[in-house]
N, C-alpha and C positions, 0 to 999 in steps of 0.2 A: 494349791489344794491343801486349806491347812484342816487336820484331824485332830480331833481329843485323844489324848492318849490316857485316858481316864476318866471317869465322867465325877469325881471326886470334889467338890466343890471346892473354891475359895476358904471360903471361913471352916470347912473342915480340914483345909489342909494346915493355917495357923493353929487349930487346935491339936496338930500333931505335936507341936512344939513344947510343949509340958507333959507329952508322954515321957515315961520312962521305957527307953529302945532295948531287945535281947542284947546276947552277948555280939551277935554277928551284925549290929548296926555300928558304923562309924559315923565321923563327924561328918559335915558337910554344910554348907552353906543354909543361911536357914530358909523356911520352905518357899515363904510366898513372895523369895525373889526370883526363882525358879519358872521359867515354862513348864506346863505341864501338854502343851500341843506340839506337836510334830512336823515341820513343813514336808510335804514334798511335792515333786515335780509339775507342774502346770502340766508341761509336754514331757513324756516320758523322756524326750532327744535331753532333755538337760538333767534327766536323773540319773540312777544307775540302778542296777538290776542286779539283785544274789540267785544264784543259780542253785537250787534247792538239791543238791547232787541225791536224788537216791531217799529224800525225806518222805516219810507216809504226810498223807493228808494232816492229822489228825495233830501230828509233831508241827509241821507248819504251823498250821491254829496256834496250837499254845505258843507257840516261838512270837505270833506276831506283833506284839508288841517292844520284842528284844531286835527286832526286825525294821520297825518306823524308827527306835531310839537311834540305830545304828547306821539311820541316814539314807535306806536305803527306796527308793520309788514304784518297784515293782519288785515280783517273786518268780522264777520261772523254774517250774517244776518237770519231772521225770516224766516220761510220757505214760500215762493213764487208761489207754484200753486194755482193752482185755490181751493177755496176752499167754504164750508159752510158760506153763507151771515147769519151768524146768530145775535139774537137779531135786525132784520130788520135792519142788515145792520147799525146796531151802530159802535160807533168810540170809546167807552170809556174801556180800559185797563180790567176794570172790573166793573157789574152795565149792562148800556143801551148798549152793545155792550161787548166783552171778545178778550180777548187776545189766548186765547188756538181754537177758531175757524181757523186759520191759519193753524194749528195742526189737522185737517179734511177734509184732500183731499176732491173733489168732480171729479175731474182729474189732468193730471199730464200735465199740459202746462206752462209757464210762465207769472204769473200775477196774480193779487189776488184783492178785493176789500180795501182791509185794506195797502199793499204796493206799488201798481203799476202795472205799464202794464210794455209790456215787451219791449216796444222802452226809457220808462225810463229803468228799469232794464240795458240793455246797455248803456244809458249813462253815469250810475253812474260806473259799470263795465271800460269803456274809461276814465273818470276823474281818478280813483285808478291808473290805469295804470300812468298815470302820475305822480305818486307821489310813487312808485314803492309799492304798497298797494294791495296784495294778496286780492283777493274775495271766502270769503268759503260759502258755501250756507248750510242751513239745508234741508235737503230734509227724505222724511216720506212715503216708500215706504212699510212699515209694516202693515199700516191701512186707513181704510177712515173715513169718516162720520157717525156717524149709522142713520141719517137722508138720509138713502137707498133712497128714490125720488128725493134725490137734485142729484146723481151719473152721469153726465156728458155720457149721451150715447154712445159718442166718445169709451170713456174707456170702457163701455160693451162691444158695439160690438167690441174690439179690443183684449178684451182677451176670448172673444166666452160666453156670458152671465152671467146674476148675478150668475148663480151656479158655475159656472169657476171663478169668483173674487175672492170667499172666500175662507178657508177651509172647510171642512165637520165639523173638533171641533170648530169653531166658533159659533156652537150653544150654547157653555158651555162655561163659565168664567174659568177661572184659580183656580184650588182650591189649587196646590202644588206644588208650584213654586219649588221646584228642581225636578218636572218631565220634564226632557225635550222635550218630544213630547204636554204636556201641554202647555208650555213655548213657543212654537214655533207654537204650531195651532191653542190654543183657547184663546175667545176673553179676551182683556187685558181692565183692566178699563171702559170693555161699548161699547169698539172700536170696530168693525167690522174688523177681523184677515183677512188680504190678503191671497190669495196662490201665495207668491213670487215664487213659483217652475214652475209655468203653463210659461211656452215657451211664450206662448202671451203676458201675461202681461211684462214679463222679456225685450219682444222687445217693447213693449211699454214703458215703466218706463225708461229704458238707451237709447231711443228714444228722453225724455225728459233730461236728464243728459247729452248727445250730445249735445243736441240746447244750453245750460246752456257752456260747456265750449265754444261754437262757437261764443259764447256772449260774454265769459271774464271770466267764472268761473276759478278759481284756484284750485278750492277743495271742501269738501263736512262733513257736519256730518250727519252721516245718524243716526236720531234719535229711541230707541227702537230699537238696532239692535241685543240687546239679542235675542230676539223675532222673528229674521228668524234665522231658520236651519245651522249649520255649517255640511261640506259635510258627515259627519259620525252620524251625528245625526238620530235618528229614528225618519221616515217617514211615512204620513199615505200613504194610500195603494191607492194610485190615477195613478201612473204609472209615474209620474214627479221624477227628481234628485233633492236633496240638493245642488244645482249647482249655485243660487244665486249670491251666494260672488267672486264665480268662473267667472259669467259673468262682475261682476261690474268690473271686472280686461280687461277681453280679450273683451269685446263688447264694455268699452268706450276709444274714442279718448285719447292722451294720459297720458292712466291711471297711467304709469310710471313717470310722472311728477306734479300728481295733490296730493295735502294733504290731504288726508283722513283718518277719525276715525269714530270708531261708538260708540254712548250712550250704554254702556255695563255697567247696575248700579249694583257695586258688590253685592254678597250673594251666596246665597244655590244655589251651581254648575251652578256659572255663566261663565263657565269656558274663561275667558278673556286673558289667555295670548294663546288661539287657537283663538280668534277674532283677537288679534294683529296679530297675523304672515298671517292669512287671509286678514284682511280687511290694514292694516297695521298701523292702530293706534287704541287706543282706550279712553275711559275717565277714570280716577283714582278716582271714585266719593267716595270710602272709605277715600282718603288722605287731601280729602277736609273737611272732620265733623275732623279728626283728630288736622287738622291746628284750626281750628274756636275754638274747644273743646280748645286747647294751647292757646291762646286768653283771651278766657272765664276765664279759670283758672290761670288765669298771672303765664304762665309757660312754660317755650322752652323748654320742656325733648323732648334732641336730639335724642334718640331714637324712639321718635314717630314722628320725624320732619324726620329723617335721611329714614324711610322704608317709602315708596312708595304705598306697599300693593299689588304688582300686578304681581310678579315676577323677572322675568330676562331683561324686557324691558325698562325699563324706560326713553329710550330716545324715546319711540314710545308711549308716552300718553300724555294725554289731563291734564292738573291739571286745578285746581281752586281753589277760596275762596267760592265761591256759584256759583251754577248757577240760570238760574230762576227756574228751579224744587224744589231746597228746599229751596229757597228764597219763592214761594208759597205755595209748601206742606207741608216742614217741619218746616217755618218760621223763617229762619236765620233771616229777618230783625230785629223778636225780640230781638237776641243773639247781635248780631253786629252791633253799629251805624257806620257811614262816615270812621270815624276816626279809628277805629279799622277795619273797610274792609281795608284801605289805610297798616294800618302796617303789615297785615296779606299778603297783595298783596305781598307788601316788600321782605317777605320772602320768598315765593314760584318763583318772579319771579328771584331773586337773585341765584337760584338755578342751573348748570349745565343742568340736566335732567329735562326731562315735560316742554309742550310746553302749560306756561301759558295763560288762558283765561279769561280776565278781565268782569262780568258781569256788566252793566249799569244801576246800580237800575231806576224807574219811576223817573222823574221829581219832586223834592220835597218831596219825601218816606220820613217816616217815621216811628217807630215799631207802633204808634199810627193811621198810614195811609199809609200804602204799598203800595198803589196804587199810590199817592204822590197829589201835588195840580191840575194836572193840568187833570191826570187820563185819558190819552188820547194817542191813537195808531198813529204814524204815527209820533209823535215832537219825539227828543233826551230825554235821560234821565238826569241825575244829573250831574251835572260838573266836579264829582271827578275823572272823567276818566283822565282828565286832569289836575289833582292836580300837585305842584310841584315835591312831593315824589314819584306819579306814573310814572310820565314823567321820574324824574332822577332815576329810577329803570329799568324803559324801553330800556333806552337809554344805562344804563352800561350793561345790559345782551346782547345786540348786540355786544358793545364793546369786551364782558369776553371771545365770542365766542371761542370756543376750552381750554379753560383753565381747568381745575381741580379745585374742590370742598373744604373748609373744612369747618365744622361748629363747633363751640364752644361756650360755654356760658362762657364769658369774665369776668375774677376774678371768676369764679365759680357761678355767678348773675342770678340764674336761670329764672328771670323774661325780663332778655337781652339774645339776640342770634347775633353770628356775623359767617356772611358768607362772606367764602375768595375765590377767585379765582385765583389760581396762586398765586406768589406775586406782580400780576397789581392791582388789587380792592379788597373791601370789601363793604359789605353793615351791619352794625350795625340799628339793631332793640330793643327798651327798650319797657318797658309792664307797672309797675303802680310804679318802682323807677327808679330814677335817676342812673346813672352810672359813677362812679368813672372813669378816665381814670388811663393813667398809667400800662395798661394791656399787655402781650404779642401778637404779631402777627405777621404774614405773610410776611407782605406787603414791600415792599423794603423802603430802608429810602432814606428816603424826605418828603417835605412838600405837605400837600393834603387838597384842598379846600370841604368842603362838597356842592357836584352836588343839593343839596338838597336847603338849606338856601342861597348860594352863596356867604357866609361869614365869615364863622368857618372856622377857620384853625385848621389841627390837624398834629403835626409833629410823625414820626416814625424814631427812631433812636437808633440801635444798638438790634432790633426786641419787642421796646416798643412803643407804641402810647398813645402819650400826648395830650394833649390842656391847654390851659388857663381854660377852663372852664367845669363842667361833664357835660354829654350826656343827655339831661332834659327827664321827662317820657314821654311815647309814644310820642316818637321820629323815626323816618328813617332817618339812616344819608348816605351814599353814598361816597365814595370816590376811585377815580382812578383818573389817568392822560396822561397814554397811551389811546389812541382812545377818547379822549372828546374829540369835538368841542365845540367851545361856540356860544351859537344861540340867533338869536334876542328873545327879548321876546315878545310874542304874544299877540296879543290885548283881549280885551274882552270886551262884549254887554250881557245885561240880564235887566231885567224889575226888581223896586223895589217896596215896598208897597202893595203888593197884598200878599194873604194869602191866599186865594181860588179864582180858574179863573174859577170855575163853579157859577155861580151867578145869583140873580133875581132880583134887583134893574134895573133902567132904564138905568143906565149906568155905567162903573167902567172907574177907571182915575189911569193907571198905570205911572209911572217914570221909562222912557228910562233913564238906564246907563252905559258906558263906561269908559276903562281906556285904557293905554296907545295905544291909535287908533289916527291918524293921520285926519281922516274922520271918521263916525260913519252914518249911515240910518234906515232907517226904511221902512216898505211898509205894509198896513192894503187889505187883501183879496186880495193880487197880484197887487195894485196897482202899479203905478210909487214909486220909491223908494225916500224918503227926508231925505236930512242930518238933525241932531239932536246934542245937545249939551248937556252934562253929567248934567244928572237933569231933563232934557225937561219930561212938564208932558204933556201925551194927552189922550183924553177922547174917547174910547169907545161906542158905542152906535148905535147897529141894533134897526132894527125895529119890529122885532118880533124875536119868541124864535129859536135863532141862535146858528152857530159856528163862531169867528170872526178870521182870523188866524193875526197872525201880527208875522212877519218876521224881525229879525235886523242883522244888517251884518257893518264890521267895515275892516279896512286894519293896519298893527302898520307902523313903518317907511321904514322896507322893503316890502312891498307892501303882506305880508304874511295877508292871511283872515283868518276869524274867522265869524260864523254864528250860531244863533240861531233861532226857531221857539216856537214862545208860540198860545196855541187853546184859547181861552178864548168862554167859553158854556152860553149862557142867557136862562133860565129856566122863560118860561110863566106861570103863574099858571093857573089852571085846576082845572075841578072838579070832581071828583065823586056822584053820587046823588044816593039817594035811590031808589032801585032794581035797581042799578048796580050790577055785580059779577066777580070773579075773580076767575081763574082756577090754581090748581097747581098739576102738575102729579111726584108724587113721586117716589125715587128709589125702588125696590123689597126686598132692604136689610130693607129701614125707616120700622117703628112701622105703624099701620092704625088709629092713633088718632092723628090727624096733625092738627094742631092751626095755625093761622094768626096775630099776632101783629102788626097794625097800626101805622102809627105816623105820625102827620100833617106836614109841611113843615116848618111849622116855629116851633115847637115842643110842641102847645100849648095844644097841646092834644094825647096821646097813649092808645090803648086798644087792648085784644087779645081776638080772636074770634076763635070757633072752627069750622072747616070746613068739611061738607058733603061729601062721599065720593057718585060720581054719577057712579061709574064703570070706565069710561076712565079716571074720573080724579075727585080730591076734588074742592069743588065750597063752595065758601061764597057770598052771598047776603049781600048788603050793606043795610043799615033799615035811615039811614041818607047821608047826604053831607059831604066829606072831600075833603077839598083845596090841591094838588100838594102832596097825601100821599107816605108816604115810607112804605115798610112791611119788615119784618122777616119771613118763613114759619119754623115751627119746629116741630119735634114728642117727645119732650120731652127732645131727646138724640143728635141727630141730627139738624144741622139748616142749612138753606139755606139765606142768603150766608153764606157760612161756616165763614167767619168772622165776623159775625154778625151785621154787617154794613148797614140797610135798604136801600134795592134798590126801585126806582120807579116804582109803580102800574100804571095802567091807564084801564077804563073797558074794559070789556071782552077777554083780554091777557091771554093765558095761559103760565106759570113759569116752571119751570122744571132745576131739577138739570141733568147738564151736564157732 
């Protein structure tokens, strides 16, 4: 599927070449040796897919062109119904607003407060399309809100009242997870368990999965799909079939052309290679702690690289390095920084089988701040989507498409792994030593530029591969020459100086920067957009405690763009005063002796207080004033927020772990 990534013409584009470029264009090759088209994937199995963590509609769109350059074949976004406005409707990742309320049906139409309506939804849908960029959508048909009164009436009355919603075991939690009528009726994590079997709901829900591909959708991960019934599964006794998975096939449009998986997290009789053949893909989420774990341990044992963990299908799963599930639950960010996602990507996408899925940590994450600087729903995340190494990874798995596999660890270097495909490519991966060249391999002889650096040469001759120079550690190197094209290099715009864009001074003064961009702009809250010059500093400054958006967007010398979005938050200070209180309703599992620790905004003062339990919920009375406080709630054992990170108080708020 090859797209224009510009619809710029030929001899307009050699006429660029006697312009005179701003200060933020560099050199580069000249234009009309350059692709200005994009490949990607035939079948999606041979492309790779960015995992839009958390991005609004609208950011997509603009992003998609930084999107196809970066290799990538499909986009798969946060899921899009209607859902719980919770935290009144906050915008922050996590703190005054959550990321996992998206994750909370209220009903099942298109649009949401946190990504968009649904006239954006299609036009981000129409822009992919032009760049031949598959749209998968998360969709969460297993559960809703347990904030029962926000439930969207529509959806009652559509599957015949709240007693028809649920299950009858939705009264009870999960207690053994290899029951499978547990597994499939009662409620999971606090969720309210659908009853995906009720005939109603089933035409309601693929009601909304209709409107979604009449939109543009391409595909779907249906999240928690352990959690509905496969057709043999034991059923409770309500007179409905296990027929689910059965409809998601014959009831949607065409279901024979859309990519589908479902979040199937292995363990105790999750039995996933009966979801694959059902739903017809599913997630490999065992093969991902495996990858990260080899990482961890500077160590490619091919054996644990080589099995998959999931059977006989392996061209029908999902892989990853993380997703956001144990990027927050289980805290890969701890384990893995940038650079170690980057090499670990390497491997997995390098790979034949599994149809990798690149997750898009927060803007600026950190293992010290996961949530990153900017903490905020709706902007892109980090930039390494588009690092050099993921782009030249991206682009040679499209390339390898149909080839054959081998993997080896080169000289026996258990800390390097090299994946070959055929004898067109290889991708070589190093861990914490350098690597000798001089090694055996695959690869046909000739000389092979590394896709990576655009400058290492390494020759192969007589089934050795040389260079001048060894393979330096954690390294990705890249090398094919059948199916490269060589593409312009793409511009880029990003703010410097700033180190938190949640802030309470009167004003902050970030540094607009660019590089090789021909033009570069900027626009503050949707304004008119104004060109900028690599350096240009400007200043900031609402008038009370705001969000300020500032948007920048650049073009390189083929007219290919590139866009960012930064929130910058202005925090008023505030008071609390004596016989103020705060409420916090704890989970049934916490302890009943639950403390509050305080902490003033500038941090000039912390204290913990033990709070009342009043029946619905534990209450602290303030006995003084605190300026713009943060708290901690904990029973000792437990804390909220579980990262213990103090979130904003404000009186009489009630807190509650979700």
């Amino acid at each position: 599927m090859l797209k224009k990534i510009t619809a710029i013409s030929l001899s307009a584009i050699s006429a660029f070449c006697s312009l005179v470029f701003s200060a933020c264009n560099t050199e580069s090759k000249e234009p009309q040796e350059l692709s200005v088209e994009y490949k990607t994937a035939d079948n999606l199995k041979d492309g790779a897919i960015l995992q839009c963590f958390c991005w609004d509609f609208n950011t997509i769109k603009s992003s998609m062109q930084d999107i196809a350059a970066a290799g990538f074949s499909a986009i798969q976004t946060s899921p899009i119904n209607e859902c719980l406005e919770g935290e009144n409707g906050g915008m922050q990742l996590y703190g005054d607003g959550k990321w996992y309320y998206h994750y909370q049906p209220t009903d099942y139409t298109i649009g949401n407060y946190q990504l968009g309506t649904e006239e954006q939804f299609k036009a981000m849908c129409d822009e992919a399309k032009k760049y031949g960029i598959r749209v998968l959508i998360d969709v969460v048909p297993n559960h809703t809100t347990p904030a029962i009164n926000a439930i969207n009436e529509n959806l009652l009355n559509a599957v015949g009242g709240i007693d028809k919603l649920f299950h009858k075991g939705n009264e009870r939690d999960i207690a053994d997870w290899g029951d499978r009528l547990q597994c499939t009726t009662y409620k999971m994590g606090g969720l309210p368990d659908v009853n995906t079997e009720n005939p109603d709901f089933q035409n309601y829900f693929f009601k909304f999965i209709n409107r979604c591909v009449e939109l543009g959708a391409d595909g779907f991960r249906y999240d928690t799909a352990k959690h509905i019934g496969l057709p043999d599964d034991e059923k409770e006794n309500d007179g409905y079939q296990n027929d689910f998975w059965i409809k998601a096939k014959s009831d949607v449009k065409n279901s024979d052309k859309l990519f589908v998986y479902g979040e199937v997290l292995q363990g105790n009789n999750d039995r996933i290679g009966d979801y694959i053949n059902i739903i017809g893909g599913a997630t490999a989420s065992s093969y991902g702690g495996k990858i990260r774990g080899c990482i961890i341990n500077n160590d490619f044992n091919l054996p644990d690289i080589e099995d998959y963990a999931i059977g006989k299908a392996p061209r029908n799963i999902v892989t990853w390095v993380e997703s956001h599930d144990n990027y927050i639950n289980d805290g890969s960010y701890t384990e893995l920084d940038d650079r170690a996602v980057i090499l670990a990507w390497s491997v997995i996408t390098a790979r034949k089988d599994g149809t990798p899925l690149f997750f898009d940590r927060p803007y600026g994450a950190t293992a010290e701040n996961p949530w990153g600087t900017m903490n905020r729903i709706g902007v892109s995340g980090s930039y390494i989507y588009k690092d050099p190494a993921v782009t030249a990874v991206n682009r040679f798995r499209t390339a390898m498409a149909g080839e054959d596999e081998t993997l080896s660890n080169p000289d026996k270097q258990y800390s390097s792994i090299m994946i070959e495909r055929g004898t067109k490519g290889a991708v070589i991966v190093t861990l914490s030593d350098e690597l000798k060249t001089g090694f055996e391999t695959s690869l046909a002889d000739g000389e092979y530029t590394d896709r990576v650096d655009g400058k290492t040469v390494y020759t192969v001759k007589n089934g050795i591969l040389t260079s001048e120079k060894n393979i330096p550690a954690y390294t990705s190197v890249v090398l094919y020459n059948e199916g490269y094209t060589e593409y312009a290099k793409t511009a880029r715009v990003w703010v410097d100086e700033v180190d938190d864009f949640n802030y309470e001074s009167d004003s902050i003064q970030p540094v607009l920067k660019c590089s090789n961009a021909k033009k570069a702009e900027y626009s503050v809250d949707g304004k008119e957009y104004k060109e900028y010059s690599d350096g240009e500093k400007i200043t900031i400054k609402p008038e009370s405690d705001a969000v300020t958006t500032l948007e920048l967007r650049a073009e390189n010398e083929q007219g290919v763009k590139t866009y960012m979005k930064y929130c910058f938050t202005k925090y008023v200070e505030y008071e609390i005063s004596g016989d103020d209180s705060v409420y916090f309703v704890k989970p049934d599992s916490w302890k009943d002796d639950i403390s509050i620790t305080v902490t003033e905004a500038d941090g000039s003062k912390t204290q913990t207080f033990k709070m009342t339990d009043n029946e619905t919920a534990f209450i602290y009375t303030f006995d003084s004033s605190w300026i713009s406080p943060r708290a901690v709630f904990t029973d000792g054992t437990n804390t909220y927020p579980a990262d213990n990170k103090p979130i904003k108080i404000t009186a009489e708020d009630v807190y509650r772990v979700e």
